[in-house]
N, CA, C, O and CB atoms as a CASP TS submission, in Angstrom:
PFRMAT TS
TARGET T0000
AUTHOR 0000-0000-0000
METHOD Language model
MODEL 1
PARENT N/A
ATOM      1  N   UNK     1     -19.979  24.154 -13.688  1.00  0.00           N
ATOM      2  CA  UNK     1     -18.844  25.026 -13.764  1.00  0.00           C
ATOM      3  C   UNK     1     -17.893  24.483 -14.822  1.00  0.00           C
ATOM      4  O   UNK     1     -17.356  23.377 -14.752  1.00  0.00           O
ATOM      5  CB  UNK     1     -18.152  25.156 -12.392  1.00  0.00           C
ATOM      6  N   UNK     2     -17.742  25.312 -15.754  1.00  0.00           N
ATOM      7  CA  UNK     2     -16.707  24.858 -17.093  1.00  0.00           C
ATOM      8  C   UNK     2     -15.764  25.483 -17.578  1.00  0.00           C
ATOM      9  O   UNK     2     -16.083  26.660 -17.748  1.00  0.00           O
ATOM     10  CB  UNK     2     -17.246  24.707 -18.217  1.00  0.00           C
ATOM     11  N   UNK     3     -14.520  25.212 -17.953  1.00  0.00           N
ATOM     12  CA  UNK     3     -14.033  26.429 -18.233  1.00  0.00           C
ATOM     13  C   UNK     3     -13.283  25.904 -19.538  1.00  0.00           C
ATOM     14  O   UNK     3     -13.074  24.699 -19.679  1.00  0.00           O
ATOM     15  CB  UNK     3     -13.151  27.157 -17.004  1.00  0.00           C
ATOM     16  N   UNK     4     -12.858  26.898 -20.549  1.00  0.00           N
ATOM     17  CA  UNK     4     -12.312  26.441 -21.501  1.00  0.00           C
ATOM     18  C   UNK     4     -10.674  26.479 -21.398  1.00  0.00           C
ATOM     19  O   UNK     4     -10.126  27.420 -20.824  1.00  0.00           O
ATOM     20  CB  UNK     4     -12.882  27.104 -22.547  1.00  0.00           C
ATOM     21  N   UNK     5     -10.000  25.519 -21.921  1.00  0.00           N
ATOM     22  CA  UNK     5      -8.190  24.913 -21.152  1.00  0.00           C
ATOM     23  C   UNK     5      -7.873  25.357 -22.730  1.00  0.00           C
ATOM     24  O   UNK     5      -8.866  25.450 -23.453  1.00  0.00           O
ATOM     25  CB  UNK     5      -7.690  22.523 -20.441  1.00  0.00           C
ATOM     26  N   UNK     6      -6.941  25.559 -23.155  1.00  0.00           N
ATOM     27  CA  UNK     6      -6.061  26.140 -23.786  1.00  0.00           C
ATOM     28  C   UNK     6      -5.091  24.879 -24.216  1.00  0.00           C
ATOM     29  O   UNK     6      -4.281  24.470 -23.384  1.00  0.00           O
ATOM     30  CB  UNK     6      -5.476  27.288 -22.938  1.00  0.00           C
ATOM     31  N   UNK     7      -5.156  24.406 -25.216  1.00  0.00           N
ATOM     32  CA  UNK     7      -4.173  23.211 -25.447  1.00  0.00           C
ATOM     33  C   UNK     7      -3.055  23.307 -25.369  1.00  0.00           C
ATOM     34  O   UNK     7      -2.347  22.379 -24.976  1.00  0.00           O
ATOM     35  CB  UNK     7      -4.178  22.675 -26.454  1.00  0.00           C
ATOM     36  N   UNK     8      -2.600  24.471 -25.729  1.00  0.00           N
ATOM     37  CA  UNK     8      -0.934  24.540 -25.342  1.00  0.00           C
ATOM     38  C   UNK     8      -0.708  24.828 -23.983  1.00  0.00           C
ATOM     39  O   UNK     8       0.497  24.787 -23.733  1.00  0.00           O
ATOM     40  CB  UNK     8      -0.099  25.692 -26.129  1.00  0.00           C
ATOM     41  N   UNK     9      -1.556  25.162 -22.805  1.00  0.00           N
ATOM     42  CA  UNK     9      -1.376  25.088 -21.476  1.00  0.00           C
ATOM     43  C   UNK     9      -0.976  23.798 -20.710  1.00  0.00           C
ATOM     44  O   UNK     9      -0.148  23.754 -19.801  1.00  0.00           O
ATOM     45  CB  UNK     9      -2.457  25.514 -21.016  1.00  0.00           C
ATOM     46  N   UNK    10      -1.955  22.353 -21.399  1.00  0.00           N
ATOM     47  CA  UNK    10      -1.497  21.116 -20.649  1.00  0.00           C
ATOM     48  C   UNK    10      -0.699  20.668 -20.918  1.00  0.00           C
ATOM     49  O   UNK    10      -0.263  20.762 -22.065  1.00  0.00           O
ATOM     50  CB  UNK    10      -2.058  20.235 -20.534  1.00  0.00           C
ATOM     51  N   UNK    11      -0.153  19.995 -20.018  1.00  0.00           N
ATOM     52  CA  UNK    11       0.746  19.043 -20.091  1.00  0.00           C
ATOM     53  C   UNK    11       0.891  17.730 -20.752  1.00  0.00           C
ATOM     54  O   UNK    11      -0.242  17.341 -21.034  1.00  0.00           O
ATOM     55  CB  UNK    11       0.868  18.871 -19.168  1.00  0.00           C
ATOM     56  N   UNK    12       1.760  16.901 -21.112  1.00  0.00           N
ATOM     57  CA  UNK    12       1.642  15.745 -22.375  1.00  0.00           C
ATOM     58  C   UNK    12       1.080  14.506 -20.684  1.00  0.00           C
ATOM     59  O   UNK    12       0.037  13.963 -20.319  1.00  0.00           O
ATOM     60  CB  UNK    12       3.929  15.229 -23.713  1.00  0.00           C
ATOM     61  N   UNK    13       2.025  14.568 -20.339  1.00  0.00           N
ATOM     62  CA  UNK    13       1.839  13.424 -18.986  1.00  0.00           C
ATOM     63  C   UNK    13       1.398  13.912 -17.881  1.00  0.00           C
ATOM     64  O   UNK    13       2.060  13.676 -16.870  1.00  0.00           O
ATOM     65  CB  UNK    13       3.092  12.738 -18.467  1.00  0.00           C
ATOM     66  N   UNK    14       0.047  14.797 -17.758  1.00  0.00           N
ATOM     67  CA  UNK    14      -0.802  14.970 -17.034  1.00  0.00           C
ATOM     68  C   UNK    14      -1.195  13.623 -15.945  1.00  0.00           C
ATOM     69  O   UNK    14      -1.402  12.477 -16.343  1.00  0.00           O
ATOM     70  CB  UNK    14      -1.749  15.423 -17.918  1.00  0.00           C
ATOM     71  N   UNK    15      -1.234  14.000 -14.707  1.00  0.00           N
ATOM     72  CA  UNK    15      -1.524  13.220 -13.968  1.00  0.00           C
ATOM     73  C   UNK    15      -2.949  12.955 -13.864  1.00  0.00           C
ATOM     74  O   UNK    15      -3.737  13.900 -13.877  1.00  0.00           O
ATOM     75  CB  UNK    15      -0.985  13.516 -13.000  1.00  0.00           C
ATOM     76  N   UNK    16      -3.520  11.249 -13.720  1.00  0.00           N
ATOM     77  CA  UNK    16      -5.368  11.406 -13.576  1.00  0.00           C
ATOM     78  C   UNK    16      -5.891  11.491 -12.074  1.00  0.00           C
ATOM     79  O   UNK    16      -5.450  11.249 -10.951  1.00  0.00           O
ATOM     80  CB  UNK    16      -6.266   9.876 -14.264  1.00  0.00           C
ATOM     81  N   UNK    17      -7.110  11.980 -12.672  1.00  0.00           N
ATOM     82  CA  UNK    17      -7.534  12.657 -11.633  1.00  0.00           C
ATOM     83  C   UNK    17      -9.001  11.696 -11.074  1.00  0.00           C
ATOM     84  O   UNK    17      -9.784  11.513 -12.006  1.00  0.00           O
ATOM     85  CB  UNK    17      -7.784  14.311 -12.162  1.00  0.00           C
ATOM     86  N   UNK    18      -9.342  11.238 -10.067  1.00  0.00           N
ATOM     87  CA  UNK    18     -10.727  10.539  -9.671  1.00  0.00           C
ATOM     88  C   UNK    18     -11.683  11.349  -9.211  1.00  0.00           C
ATOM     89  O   UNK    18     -11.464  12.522  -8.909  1.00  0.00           O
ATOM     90  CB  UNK    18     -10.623   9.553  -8.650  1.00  0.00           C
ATOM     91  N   UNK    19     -12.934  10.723  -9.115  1.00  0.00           N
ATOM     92  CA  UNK    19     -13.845  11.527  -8.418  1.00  0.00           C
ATOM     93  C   UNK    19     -13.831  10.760  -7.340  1.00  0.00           C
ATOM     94  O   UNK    19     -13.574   9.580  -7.101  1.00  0.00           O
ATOM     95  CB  UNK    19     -15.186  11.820  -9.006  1.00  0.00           C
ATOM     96  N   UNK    20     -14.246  11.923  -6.593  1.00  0.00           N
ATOM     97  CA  UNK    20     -13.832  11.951  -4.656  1.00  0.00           C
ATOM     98  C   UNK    20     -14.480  10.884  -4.086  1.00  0.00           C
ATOM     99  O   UNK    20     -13.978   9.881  -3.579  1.00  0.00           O
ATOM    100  CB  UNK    20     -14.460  13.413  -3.616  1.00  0.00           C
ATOM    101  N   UNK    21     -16.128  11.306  -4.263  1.00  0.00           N
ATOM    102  CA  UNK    21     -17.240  10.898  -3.879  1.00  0.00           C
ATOM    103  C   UNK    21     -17.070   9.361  -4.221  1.00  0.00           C
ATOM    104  O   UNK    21     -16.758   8.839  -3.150  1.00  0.00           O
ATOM    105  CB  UNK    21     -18.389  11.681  -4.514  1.00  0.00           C
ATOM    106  N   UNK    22     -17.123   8.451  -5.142  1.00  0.00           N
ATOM    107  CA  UNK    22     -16.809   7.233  -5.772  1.00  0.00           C
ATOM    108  C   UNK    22     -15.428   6.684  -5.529  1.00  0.00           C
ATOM    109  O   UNK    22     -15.386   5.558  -6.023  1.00  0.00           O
ATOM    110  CB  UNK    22     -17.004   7.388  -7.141  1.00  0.00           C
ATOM    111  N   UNK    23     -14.720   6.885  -5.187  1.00  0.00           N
ATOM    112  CA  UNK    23     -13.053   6.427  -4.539  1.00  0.00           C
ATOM    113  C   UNK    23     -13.817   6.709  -3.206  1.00  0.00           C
ATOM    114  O   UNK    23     -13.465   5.715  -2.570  1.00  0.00           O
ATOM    115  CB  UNK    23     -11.232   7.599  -4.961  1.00  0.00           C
ATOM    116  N   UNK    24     -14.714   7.484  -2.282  1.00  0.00           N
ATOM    117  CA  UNK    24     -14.698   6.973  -0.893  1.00  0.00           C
ATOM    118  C   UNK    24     -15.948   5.731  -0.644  1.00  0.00           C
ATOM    119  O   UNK    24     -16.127   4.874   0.222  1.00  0.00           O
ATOM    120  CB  UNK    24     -14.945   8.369   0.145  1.00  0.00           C
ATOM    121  N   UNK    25     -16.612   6.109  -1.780  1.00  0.00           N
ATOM    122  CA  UNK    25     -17.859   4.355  -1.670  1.00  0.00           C
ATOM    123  C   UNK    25     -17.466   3.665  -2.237  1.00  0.00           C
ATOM    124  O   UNK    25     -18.321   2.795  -2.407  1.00  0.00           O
ATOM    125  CB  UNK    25     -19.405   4.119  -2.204  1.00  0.00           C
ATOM    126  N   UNK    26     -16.095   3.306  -3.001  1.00  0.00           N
ATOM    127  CA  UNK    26     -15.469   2.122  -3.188  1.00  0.00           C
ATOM    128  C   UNK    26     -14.594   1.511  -1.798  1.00  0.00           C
ATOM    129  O   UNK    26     -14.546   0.418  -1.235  1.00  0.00           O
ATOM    130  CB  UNK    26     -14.562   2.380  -4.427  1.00  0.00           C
ATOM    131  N   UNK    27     -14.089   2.547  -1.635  1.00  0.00           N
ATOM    132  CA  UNK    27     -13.221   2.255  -0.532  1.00  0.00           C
ATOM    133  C   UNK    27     -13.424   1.833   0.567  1.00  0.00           C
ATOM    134  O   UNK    27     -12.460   1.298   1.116  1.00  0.00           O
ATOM    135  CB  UNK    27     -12.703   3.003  -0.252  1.00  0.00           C
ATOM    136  N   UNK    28     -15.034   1.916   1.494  1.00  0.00           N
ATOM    137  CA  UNK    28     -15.739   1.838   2.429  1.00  0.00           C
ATOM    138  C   UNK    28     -15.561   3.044   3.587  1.00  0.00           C
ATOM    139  O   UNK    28     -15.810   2.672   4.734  1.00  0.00           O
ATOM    140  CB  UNK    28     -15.525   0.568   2.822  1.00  0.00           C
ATOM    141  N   UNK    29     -15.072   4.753   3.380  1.00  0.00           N
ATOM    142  CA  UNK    29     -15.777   5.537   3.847  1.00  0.00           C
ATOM    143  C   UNK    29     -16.837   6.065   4.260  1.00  0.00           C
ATOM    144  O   UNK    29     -17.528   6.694   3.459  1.00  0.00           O
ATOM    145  CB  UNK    29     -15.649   5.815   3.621  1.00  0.00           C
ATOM    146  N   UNK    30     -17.217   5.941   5.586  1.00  0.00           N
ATOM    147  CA  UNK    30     -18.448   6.566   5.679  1.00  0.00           C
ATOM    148  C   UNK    30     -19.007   8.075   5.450  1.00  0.00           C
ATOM    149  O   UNK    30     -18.146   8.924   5.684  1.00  0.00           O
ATOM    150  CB  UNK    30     -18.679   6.299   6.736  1.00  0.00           C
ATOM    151  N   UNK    31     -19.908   8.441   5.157  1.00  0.00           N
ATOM    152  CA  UNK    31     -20.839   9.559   4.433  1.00  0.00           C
ATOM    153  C   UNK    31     -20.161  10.734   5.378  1.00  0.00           C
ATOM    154  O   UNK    31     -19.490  11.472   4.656  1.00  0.00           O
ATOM    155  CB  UNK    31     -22.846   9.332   4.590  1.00  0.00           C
ATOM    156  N   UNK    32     -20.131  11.048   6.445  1.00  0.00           N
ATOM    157  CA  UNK    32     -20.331  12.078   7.259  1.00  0.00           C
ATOM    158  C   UNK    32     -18.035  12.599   6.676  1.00  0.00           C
ATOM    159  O   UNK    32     -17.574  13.697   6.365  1.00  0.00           O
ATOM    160  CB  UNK    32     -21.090  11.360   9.475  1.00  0.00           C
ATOM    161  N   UNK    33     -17.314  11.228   6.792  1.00  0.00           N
ATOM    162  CA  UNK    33     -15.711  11.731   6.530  1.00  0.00           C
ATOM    163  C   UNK    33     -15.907  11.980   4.695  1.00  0.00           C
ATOM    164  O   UNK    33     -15.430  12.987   4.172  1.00  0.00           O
ATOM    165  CB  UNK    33     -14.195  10.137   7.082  1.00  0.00           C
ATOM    166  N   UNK    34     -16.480  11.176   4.069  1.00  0.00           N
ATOM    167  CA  UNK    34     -16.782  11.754   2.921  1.00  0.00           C
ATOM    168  C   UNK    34     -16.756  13.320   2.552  1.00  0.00           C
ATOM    169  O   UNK    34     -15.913  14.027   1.999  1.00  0.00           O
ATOM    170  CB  UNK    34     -17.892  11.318   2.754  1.00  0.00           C
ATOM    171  N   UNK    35     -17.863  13.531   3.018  1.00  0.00           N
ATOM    172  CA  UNK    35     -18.573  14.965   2.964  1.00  0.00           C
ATOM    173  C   UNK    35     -17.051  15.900   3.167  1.00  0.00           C
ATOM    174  O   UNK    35     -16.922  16.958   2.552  1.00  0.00           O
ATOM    175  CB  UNK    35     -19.999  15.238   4.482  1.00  0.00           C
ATOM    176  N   UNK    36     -16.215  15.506   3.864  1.00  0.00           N
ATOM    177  CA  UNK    36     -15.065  16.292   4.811  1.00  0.00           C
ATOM    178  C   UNK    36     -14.045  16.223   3.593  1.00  0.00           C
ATOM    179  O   UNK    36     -13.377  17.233   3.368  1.00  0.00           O
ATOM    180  CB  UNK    36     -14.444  15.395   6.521  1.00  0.00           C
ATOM    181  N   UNK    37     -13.935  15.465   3.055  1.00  0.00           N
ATOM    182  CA  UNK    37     -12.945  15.192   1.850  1.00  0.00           C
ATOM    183  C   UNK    37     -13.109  15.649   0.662  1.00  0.00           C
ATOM    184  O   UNK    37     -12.152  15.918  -0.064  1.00  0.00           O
ATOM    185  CB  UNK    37     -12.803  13.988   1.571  1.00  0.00           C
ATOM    186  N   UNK    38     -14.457  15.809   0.278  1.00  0.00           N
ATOM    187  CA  UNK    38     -15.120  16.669  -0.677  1.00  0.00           C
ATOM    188  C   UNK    38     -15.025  18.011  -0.656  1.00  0.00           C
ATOM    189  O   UNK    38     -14.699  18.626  -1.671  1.00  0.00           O
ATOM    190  CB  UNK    38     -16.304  16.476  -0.665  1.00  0.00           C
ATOM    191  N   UNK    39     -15.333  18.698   0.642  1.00  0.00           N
ATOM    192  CA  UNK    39     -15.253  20.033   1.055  1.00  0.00           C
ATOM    193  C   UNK    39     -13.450  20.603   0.565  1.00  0.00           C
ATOM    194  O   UNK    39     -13.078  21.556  -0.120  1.00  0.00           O
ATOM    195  CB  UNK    39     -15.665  20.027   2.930  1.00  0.00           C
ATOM    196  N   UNK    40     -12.737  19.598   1.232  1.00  0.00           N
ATOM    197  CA  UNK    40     -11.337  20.077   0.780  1.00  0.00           C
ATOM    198  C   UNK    40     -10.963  19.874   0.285  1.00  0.00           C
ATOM    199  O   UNK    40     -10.008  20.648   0.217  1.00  0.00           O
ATOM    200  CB  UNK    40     -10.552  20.154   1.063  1.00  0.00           C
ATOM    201  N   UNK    41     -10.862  18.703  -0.881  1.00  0.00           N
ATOM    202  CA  UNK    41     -10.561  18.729  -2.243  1.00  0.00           C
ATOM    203  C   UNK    41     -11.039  19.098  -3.256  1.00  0.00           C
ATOM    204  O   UNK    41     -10.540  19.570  -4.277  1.00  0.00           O
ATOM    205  CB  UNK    41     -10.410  17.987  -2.542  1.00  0.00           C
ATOM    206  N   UNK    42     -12.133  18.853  -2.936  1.00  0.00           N
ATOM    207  CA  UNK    42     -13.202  19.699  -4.509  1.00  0.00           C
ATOM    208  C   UNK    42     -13.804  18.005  -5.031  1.00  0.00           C
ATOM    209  O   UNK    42     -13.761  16.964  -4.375  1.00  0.00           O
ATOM    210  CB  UNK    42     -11.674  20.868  -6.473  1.00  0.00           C
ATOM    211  N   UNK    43     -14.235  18.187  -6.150  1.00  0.00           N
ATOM    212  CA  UNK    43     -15.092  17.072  -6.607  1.00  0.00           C
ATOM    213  C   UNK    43     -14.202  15.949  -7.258  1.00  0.00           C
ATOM    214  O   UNK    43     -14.548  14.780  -7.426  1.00  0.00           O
ATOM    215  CB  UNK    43     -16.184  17.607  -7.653  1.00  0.00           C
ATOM    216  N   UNK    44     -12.526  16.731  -7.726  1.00  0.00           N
ATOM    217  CA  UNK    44     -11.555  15.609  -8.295  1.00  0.00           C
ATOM    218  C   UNK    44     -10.166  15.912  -7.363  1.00  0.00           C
ATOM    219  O   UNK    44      -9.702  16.833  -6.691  1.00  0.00           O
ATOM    220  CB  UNK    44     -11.245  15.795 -10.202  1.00  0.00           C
ATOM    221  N   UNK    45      -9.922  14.958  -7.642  1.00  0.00           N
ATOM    222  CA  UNK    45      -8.971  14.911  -6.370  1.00  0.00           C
ATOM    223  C   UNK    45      -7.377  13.654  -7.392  1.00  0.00           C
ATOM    224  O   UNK    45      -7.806  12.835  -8.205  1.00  0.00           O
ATOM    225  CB  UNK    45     -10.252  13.816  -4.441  1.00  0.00           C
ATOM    226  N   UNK    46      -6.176  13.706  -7.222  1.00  0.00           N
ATOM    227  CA  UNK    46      -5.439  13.094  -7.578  1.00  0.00           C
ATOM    228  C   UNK    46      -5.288  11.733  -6.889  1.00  0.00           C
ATOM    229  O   UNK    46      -5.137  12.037  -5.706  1.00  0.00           O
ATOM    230  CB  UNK    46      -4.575  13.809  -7.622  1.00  0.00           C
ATOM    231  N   UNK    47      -5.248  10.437  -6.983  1.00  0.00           N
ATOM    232  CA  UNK    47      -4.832   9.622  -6.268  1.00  0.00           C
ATOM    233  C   UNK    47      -4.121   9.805  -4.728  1.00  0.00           C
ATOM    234  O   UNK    47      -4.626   9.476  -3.654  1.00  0.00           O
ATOM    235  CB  UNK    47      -4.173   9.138  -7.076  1.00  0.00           C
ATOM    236  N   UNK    48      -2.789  10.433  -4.960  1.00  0.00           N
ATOM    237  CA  UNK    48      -2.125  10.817  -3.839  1.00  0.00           C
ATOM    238  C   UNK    48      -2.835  11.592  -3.158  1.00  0.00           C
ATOM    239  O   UNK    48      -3.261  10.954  -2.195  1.00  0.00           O
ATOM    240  CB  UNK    48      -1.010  11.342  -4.029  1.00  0.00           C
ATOM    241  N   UNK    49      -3.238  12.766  -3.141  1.00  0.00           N
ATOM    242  CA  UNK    49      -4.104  13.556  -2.357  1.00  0.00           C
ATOM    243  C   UNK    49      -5.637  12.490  -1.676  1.00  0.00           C
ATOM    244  O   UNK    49      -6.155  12.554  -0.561  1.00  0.00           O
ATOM    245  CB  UNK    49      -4.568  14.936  -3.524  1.00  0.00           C
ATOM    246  N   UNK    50      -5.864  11.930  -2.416  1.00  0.00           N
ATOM    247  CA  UNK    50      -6.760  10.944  -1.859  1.00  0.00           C
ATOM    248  C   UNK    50      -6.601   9.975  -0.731  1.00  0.00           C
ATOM    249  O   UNK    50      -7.399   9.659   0.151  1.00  0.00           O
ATOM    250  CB  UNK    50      -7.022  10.265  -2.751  1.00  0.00           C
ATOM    251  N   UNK    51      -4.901   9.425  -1.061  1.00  0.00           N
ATOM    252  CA  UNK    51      -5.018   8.528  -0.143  1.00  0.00           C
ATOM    253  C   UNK    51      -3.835   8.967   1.090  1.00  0.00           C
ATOM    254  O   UNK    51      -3.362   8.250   1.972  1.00  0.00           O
ATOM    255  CB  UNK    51      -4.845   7.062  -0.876  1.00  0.00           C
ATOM    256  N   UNK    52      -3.527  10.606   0.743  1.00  0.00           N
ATOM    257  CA  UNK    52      -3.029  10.991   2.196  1.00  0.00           C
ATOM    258  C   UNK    52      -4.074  11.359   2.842  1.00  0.00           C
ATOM    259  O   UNK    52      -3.910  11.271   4.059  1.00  0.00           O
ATOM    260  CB  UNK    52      -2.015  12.083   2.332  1.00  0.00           C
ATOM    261  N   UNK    53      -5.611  11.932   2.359  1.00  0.00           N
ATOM    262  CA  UNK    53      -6.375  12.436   3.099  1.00  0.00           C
ATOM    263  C   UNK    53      -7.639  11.888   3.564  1.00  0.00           C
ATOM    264  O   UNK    53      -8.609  12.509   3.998  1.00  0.00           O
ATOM    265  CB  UNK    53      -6.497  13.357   2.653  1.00  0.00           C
ATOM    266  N   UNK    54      -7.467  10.457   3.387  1.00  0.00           N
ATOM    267  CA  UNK    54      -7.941   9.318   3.966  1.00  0.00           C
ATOM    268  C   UNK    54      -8.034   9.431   5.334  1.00  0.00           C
ATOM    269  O   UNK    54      -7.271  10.116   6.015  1.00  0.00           O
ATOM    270  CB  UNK    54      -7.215   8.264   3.648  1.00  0.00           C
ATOM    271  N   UNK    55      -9.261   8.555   5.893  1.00  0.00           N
ATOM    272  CA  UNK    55      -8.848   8.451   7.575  1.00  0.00           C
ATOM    273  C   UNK    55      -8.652   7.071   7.546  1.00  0.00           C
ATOM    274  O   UNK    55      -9.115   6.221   6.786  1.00  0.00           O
ATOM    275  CB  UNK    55     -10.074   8.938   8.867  1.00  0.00           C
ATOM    276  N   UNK    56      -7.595   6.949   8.864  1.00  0.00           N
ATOM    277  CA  UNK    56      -6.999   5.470   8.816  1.00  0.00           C
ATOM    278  C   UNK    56      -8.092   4.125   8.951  1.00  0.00           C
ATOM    279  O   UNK    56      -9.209   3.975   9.445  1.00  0.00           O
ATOM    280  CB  UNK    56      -5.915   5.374  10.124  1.00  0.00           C
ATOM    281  N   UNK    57      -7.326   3.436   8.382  1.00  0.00           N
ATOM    282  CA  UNK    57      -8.356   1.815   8.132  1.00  0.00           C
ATOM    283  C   UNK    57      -8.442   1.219   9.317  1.00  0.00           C
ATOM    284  O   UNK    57      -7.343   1.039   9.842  1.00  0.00           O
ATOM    285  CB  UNK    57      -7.688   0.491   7.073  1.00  0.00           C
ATOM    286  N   UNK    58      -9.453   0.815   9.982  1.00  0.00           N
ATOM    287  CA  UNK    58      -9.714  -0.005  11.507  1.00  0.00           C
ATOM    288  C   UNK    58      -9.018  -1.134  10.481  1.00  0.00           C
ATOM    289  O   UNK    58      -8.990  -1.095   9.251  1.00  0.00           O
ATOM    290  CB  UNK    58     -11.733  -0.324  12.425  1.00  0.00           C
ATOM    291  N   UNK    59      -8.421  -2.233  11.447  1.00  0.00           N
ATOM    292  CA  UNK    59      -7.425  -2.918  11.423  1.00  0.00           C
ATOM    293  C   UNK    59      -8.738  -4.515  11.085  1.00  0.00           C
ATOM    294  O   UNK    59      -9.782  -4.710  11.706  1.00  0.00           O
ATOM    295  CB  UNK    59      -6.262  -2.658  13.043  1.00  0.00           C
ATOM    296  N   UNK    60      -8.378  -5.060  10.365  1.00  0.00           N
ATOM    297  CA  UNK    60      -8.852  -6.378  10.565  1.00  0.00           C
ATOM    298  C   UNK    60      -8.354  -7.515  10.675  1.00  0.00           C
ATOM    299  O   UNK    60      -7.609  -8.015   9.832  1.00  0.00           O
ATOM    300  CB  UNK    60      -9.439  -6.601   9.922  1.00  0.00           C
ATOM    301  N   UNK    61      -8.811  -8.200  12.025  1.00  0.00           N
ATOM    302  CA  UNK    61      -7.848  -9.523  12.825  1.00  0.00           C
ATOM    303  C   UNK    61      -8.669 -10.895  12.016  1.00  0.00           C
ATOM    304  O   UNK    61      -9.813 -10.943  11.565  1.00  0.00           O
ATOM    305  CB  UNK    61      -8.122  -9.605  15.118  1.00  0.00           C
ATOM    306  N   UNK    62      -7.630 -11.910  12.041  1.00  0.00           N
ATOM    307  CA  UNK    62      -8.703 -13.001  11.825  1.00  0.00           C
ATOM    308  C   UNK    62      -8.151 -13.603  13.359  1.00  0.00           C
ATOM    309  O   UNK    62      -7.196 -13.137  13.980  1.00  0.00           O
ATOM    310  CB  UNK    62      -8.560 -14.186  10.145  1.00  0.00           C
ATOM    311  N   UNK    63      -9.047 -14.805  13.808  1.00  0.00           N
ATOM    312  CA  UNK    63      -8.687 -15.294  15.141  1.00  0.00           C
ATOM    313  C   UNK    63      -8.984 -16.600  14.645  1.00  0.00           C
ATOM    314  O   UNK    63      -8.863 -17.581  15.380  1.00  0.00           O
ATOM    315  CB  UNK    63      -9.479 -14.739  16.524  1.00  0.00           C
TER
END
């Protein structure tokens, strides 16, 4: 899917954008909340949108 952008449409300080899939197997998401994050963001996703739509981190103790 491609579409052609119009240079005078963007913006100079465009915000970047990641791919979904690779920010959740860096991060240590598993496959099945993956899939869930993909569905509703699409394939790029902004930082922020990424890491509000995160599921929360199990906590790690040292003892």
């Amino acid at each position: 899917m491609t579409h052609h952008i119009d240079n005078r449409q963007t913006q100079r300080n465009a915000k970047p954008t990641y791919e979904v899939a690779s920010h959740c197997k860096k991060n240590g998401i598993d496959k099945s909340e993956a899939r869930k994050i993909v569905q509703m963001l699409g394939r790029f996703a902004s930082r922020h949108e990424l890491e509000v739509n995160a599921p929360p981190r199990k906590p790690k103790f040292r003892y």
